[in-house]
C-alpha positions as CSV (number, residue, x, y, z in Angstrom):
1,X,80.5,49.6,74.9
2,X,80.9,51.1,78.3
3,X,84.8,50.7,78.0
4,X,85.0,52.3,74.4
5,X,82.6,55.6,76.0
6,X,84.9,55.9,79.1
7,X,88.4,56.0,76.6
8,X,86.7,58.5,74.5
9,X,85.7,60.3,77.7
10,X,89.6,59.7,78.9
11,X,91.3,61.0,75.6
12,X,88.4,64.4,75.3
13,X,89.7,65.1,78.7
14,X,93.7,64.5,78.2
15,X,93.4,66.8,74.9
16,X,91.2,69.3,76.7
17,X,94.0,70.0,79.7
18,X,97.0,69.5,76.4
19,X,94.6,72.6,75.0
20,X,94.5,75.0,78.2
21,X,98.1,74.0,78.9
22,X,99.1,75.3,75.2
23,X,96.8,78.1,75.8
24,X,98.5,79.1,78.7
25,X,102.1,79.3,77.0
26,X,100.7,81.5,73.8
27,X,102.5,84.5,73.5
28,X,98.8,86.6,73.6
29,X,96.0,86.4,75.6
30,X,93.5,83.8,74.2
31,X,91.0,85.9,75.7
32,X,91.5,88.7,72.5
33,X,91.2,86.7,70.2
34,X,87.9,85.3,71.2
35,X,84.8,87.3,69.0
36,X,82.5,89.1,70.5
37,X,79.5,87.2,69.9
38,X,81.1,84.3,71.9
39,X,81.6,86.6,74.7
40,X,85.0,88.2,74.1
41,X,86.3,91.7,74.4
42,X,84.0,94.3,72.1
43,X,85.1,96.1,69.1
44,X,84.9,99.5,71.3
45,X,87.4,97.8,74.0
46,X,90.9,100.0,74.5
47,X,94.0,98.2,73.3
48,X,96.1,96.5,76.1
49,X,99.3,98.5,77.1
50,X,102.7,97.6,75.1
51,X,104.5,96.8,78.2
52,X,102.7,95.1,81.5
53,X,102.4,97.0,84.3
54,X,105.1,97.5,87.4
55,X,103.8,96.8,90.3
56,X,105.2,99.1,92.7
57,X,108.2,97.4,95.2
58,X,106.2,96.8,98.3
59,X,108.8,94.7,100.1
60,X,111.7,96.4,99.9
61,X,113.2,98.3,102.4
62,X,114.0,101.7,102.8
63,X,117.5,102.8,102.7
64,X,119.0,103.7,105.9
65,X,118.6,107.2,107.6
66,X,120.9,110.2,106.5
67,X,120.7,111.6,109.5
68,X,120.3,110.7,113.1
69,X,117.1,111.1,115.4
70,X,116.9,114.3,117.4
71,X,118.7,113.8,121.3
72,X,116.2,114.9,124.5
73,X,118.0,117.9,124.8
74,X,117.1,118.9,121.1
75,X,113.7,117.4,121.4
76,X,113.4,119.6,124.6
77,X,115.1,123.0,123.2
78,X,112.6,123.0,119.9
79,X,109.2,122.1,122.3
80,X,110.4,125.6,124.0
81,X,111.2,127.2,120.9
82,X,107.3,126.5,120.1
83,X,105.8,126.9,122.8
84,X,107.1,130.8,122.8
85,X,106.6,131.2,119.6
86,X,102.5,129.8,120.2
87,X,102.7,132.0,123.6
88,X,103.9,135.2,120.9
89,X,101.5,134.9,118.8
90,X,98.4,134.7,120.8
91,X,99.5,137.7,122.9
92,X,99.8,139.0,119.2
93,X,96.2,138.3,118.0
94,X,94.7,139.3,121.8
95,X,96.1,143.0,121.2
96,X,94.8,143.3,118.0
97,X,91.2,142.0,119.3
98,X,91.8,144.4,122.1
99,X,92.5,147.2,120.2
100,X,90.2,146.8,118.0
101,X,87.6,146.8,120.4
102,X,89.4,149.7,122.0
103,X,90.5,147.6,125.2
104,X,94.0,147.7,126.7
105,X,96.1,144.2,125.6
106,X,96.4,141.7,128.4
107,X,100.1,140.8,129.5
108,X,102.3,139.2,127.1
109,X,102.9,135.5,128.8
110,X,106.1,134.6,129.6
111,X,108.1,132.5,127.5
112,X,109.6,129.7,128.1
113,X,107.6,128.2,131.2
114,X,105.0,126.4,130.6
115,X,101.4,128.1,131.0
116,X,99.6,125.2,132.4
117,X,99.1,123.0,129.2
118,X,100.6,119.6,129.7
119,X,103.1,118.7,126.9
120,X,102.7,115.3,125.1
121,X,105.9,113.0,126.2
């Protein structure tokens, strides 16, 4: 009796992995087609998309660079370039303040020298 329980036990097994191994290979998911009362999607439930979605290409790598990376030199000349250009336009907003409070404009600082403000490397 115990031999005749464990091959029924045996063959419920085998044709319960056959099942989800079938399953597995349907063209839909299983999962729709379950009802709702047996805890599958509900009637109200959005259709799935047509096509799966693409998962963006996370691994790849980017194509090489068009253009080359900036020398010192022009790393050096641009820093200048905005630093007078800051220096400008402070000097610009301190005479307006000034003469809008009627006070004479301080200096405009000179440009190109550095006014005390260390630069990042």
């Amino acid at each position: 009796m115990a031999v005749m329980r464990a091959r029924i036990g045996l063959a419920t097994l085998a044709t319960s992995a056959l099942a989800a191994l079938l399953a597995g290979c349907s063209p839909g998911s299983v999962v729709d087609r379950v009802p709702e009362s047996l805890g599958g999607l509900p009637s109200a439930a959005p259709a799935r998309p047509a096509t799966p979605y693409q998962y963006p290409a996370v691994h790849d790598m980017p194509p090489a660079r068009a253009t080359r990376p900036m020398t010192e030199e022009e790393l050096d000349k641009a820093q200048k370039e905005l630093r007078a250009v800051r220096d400008r336009q402070e000097g610009r907003e301190a005479a307006e303040r000034g003469a809008a409070a009627g006070k004479k404009p301080p200096p405009a600082p000179k440009t190109g020298q550095n006014t005390g403000a260390k630069t990042n490397p």
